[in-house]
SERO-4910 file (N, C-alpha, C, O; in steps of 0.05 Angstrom, whole numbers):
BEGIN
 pado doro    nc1    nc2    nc3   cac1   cac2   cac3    cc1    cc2    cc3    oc1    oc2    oc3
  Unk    A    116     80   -454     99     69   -433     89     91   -414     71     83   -399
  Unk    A     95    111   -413     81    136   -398    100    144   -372    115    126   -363
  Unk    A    101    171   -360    124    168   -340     98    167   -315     79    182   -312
  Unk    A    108    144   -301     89    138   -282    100    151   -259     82    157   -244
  Unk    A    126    159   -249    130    183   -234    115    202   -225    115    202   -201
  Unk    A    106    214   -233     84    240   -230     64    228   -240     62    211   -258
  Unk    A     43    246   -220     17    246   -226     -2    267   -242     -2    290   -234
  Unk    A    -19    260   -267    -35    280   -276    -50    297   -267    -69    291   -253
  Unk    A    -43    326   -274    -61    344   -262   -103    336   -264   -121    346   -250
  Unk    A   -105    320   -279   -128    316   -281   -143    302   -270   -167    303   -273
  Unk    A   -123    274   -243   -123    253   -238   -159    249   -227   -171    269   -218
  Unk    A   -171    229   -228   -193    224   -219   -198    212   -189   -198    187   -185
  Unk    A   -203    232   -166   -203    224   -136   -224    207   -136   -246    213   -146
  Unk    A   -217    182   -124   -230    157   -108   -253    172    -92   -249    196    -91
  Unk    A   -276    164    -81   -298    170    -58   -288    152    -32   -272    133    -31
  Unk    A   -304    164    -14   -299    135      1   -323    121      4   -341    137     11
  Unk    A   -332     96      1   -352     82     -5   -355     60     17   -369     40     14
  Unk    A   -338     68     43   -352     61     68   -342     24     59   -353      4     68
  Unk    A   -329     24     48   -314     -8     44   -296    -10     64   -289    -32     72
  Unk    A   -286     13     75   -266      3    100   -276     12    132   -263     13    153
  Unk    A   -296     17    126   -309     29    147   -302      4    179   -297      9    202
  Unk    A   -305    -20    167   -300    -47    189   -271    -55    196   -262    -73    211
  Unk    A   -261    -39    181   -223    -49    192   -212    -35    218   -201    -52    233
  Unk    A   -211    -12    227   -202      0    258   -218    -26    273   -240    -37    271
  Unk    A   -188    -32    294   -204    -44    320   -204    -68    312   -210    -85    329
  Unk    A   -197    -79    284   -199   -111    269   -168   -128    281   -146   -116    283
  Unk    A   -171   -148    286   -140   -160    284   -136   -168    272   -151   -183    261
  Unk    A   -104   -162    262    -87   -169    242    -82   -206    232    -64   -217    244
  Unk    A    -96   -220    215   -100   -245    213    -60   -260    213    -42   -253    198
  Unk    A    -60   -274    227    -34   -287    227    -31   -304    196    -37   -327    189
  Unk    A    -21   -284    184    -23   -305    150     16   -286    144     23   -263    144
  Unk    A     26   -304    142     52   -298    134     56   -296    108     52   -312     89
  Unk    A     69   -268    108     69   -261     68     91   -265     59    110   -266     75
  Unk    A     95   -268     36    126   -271     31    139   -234     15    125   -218      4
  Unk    A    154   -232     18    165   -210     19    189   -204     -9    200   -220    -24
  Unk    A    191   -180     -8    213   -177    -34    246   -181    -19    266   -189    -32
  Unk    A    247   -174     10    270   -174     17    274   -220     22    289   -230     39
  Unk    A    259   -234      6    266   -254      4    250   -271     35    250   -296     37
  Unk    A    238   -255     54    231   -257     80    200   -267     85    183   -255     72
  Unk    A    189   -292    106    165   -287    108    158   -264    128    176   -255    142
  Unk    A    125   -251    130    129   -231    146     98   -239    151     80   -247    136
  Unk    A    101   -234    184     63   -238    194     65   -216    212     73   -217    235
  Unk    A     55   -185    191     47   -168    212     34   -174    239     37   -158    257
  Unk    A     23   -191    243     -3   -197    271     18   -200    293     13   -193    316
  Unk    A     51   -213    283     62   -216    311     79   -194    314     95   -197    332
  Unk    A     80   -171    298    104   -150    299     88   -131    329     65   -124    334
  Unk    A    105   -128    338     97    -99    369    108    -90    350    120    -96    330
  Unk    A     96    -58    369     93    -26    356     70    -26    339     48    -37    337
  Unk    A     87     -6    329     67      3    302     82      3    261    101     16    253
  Unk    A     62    -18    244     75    -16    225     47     -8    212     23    -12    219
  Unk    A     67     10    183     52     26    169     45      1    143     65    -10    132
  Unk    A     18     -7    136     19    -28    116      5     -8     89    -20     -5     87
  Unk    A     20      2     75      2     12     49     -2    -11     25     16    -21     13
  Unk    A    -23    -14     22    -32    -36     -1    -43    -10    -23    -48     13    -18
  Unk    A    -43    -26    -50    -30    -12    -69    -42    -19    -95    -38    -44    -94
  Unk    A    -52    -15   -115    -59    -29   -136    -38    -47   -144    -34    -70   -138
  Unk    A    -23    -30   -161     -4    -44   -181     20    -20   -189     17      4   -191
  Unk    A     42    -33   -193     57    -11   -187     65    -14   -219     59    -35   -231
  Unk    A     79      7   -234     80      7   -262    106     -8   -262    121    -13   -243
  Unk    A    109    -14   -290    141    -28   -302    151    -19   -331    139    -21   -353
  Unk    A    172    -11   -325    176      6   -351    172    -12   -376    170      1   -397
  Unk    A    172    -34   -376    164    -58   -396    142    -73   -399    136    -91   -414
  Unk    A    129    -61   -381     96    -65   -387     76    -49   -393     81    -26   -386
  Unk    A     58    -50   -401     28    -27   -410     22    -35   -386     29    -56   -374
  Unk    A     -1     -4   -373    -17     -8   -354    -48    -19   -363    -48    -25   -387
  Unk    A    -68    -22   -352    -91    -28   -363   -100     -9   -373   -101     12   -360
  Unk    A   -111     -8   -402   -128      5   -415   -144     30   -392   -159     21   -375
  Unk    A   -140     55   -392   -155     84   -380   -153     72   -360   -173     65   -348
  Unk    A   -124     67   -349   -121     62   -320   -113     93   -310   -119     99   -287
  Unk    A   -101    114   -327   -106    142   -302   -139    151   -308   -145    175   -305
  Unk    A   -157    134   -316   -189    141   -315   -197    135   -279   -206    149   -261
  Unk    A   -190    111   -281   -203     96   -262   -189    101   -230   -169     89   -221
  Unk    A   -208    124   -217   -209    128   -183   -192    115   -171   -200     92   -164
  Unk    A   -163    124   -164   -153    108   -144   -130     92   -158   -116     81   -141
  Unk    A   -123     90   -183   -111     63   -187    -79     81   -193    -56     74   -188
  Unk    A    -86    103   -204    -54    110   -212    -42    125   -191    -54    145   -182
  Unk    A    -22    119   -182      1    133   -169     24    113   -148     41    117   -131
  Unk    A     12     89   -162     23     62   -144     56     78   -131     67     81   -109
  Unk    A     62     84   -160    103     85   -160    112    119   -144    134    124   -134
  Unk    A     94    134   -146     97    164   -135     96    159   -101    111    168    -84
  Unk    A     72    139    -99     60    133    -77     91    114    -54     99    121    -32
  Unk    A     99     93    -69    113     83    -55    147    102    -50    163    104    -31
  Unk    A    147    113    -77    167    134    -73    165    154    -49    184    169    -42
  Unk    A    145    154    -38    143    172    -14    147    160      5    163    169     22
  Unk    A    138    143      7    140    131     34    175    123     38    186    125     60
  Unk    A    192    113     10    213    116     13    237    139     16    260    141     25
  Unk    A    215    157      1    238    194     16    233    195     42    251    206     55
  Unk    A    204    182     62    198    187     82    216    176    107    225    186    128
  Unk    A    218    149     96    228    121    112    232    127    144    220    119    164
  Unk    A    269    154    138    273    150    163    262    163    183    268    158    206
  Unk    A    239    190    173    222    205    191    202    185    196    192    192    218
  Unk    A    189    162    187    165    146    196    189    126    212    182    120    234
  Unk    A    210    119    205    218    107    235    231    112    259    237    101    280
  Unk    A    233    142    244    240    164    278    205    167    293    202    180    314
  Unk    A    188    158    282    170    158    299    149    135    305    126    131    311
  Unk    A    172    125    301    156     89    312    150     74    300    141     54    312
  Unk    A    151     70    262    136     63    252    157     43    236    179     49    228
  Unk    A    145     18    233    159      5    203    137      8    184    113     14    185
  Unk    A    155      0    162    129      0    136    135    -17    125    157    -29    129
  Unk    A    117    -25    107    114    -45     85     92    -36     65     74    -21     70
  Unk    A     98    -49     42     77    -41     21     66    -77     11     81    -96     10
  Unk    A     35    -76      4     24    -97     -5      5    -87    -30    -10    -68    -36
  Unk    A     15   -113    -42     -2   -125    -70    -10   -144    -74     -4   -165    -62
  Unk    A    -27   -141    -94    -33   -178   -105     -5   -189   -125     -2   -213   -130
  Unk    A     11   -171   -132     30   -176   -146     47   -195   -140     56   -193   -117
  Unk    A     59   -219   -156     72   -240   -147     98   -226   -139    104   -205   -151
  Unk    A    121   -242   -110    138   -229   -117    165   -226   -128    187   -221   -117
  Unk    A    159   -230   -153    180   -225   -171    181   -194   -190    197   -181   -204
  Unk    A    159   -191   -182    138   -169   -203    149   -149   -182    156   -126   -186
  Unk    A    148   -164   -153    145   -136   -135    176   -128   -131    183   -106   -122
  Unk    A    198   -156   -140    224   -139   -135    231   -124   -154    248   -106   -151
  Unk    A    220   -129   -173    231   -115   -196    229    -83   -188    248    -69   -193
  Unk    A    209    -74   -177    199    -46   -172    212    -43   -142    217    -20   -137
  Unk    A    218    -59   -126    233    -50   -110    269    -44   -103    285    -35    -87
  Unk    A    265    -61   -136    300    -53   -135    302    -29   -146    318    -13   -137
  Unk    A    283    -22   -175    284     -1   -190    271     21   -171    276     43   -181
  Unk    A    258     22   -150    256     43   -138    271     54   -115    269     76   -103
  Unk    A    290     27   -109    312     28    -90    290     39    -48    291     54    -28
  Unk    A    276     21    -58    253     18    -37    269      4     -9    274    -20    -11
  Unk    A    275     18     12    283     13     42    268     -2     62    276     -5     85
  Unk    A    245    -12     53    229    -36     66    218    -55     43    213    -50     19
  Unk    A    216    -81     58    193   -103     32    167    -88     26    155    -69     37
  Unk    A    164   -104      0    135   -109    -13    122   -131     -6    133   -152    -13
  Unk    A    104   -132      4     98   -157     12     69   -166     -9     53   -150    -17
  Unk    A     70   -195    -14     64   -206    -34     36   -217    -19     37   -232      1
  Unk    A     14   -209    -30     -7   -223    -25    -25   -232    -51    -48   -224    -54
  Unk    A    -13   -249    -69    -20   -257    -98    -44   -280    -91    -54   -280   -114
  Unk    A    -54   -292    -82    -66   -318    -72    -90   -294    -57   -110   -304    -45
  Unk    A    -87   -263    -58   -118   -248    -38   -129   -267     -6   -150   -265      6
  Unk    A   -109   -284      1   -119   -291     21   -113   -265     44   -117   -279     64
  Unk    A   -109   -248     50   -104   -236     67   -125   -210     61   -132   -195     79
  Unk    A   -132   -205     38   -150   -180     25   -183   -204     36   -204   -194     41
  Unk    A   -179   -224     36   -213   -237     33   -207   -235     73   -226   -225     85
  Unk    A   -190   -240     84   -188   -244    114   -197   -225    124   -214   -229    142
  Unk    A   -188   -195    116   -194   -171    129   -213   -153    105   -217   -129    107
  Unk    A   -223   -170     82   -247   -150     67   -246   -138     61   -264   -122     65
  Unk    A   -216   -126     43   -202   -108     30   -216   -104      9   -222   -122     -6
  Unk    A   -225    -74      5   -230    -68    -23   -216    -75    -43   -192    -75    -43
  Unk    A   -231    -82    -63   -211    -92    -92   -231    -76   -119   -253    -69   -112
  Unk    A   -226    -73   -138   -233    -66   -160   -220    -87   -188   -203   -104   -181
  Unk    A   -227    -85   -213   -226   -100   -230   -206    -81   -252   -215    -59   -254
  Unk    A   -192    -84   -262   -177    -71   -288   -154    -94   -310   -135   -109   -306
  Unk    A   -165    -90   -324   -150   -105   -346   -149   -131   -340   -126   -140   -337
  Unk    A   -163   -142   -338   -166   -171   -328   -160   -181   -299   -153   -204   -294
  Unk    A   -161   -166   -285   -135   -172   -264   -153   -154   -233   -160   -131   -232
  Unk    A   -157   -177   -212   -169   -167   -188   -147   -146   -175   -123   -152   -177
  Unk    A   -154   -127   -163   -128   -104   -156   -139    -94   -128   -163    -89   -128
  Unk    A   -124    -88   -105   -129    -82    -82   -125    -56    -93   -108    -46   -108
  Unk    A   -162    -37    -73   -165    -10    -80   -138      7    -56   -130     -7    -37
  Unk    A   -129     31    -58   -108     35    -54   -121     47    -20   -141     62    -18
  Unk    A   -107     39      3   -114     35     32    -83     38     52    -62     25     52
  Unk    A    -87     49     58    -56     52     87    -65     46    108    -73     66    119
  Unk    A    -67     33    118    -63     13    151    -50     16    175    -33      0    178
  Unk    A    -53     37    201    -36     30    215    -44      6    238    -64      7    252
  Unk    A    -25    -16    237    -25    -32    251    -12    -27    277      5    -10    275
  Unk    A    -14    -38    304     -6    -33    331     -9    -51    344    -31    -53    354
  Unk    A     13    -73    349     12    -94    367     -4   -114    356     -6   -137    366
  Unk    A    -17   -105    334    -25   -131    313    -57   -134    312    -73   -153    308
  Unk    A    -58   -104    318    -86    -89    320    -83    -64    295    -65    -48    292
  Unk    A   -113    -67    276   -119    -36    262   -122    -19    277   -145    -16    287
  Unk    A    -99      1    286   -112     21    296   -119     53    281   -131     69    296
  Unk    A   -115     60    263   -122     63    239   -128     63    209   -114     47    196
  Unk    A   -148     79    195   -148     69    165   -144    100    148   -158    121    148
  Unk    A   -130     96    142   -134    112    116   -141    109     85   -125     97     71
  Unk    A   -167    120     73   -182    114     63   -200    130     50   -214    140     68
  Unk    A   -208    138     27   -195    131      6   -167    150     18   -166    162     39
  Unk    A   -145    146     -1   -122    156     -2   -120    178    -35   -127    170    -57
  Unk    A   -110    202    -29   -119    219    -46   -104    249    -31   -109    261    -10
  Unk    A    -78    254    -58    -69    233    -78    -47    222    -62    -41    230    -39
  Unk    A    -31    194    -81    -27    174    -67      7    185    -63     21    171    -49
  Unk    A     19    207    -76     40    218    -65     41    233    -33     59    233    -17
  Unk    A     19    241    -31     19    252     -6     10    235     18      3    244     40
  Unk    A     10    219     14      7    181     34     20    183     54      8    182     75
  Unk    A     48    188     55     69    188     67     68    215     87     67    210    111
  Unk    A     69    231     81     64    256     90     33    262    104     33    284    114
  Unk    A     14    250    106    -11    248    122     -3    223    142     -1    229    166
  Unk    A      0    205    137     12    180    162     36    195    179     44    191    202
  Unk    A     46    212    159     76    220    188     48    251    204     48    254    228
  Unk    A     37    259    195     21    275    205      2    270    233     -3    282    254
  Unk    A     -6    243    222    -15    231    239    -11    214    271    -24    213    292
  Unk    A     15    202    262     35    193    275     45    209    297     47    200    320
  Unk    A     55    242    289     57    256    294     34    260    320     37    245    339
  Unk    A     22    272    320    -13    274    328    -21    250    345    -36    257    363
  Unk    A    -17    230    344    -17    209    361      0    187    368     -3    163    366
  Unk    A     23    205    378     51    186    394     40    160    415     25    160    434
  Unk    A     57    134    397     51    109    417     63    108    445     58     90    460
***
């Protein structure tokens, strides 16, 4: 099935195509997600600041990815990507931050990858895109299947107060949000 761990030296960088250009300054729609830690979760009422990375699709060692999915801008590094943010965890919440990761992935799909990645926050499950159509999340099409384009979110009191966008590459996610964070203490 491919080791989705690492990323190809060849990987194909996303543009940014001004799809998220309208999210800073947006509020966080009160839609409660359901979560891998078994939990509902409505970022809009959390104070502080949480880090929301949405995500294509994260690999499964028992599944194929879609057909020239490391072709297509943006889609591969779901599992490197969340792996960072989980080496990161306790430096993003020595500095204020919770996280969470989102998909369209139901969540059963999403515990599976959060047990096997031994992931320290939920996945939160947005399979129904009501929360991607709320706030006009980029999406792209692969293997049959609508897929949120890959976006990190910082939320604040239940406000975007930043976007990161495109994301590139999606291992170093974690390490540009603590940069940032860094750079602008709440």
């Amino acid at each position: 099935m491919g080791d989705f761990q690492t990323l190809p030296a060849d990987l194909p960088a996303p543009v940014d195509d001004g799809s998220c250009a309208h999210l800073t300054g947006q509020r966080w729609p009160a839609l409660p997600l359901p979560g891998t830690d078994g939990q509902q979760h409505d970022v809009s009422a959390w104070p502080g600041r949480t880090v929301v990375y949405a995500y294509p699709k994260t690999a499964r060692p028992d599944h194929a990815m879609p057909d020239d999915w490391d072709m297509l801008p943006g889609a591969r590094g779901c599992t490197p990507q969340s792996c960072a943010f989980r080496n990161h965890h306790a430096e993003l919440a020595a500095a204020g931050a919770r996280v969470v990761g989102l998909s369209v992935q139901d969540t059963a799909y999403q515990q599976e990858a959060a047990a096997r990645l031994h992931l320290p926050f939920a996945l939160l499950s947005d399979a129904d895109m009501a929360l991607a159509q709320a706030l006009a999340l980029p999406t792209f099409e692969a293997g049959g299947e609508t897929l949120l384009c890959r976006v990190t979110l910082i939320v604040r009191d239940g406000v975007i107060e930043h976007v990161f966008y495109p994301v590139f590459p999606p291992d170093r996610n974690a390490q540009d949000v603590l940069a940032w964070l860094s750079a602008h203490p709440a």
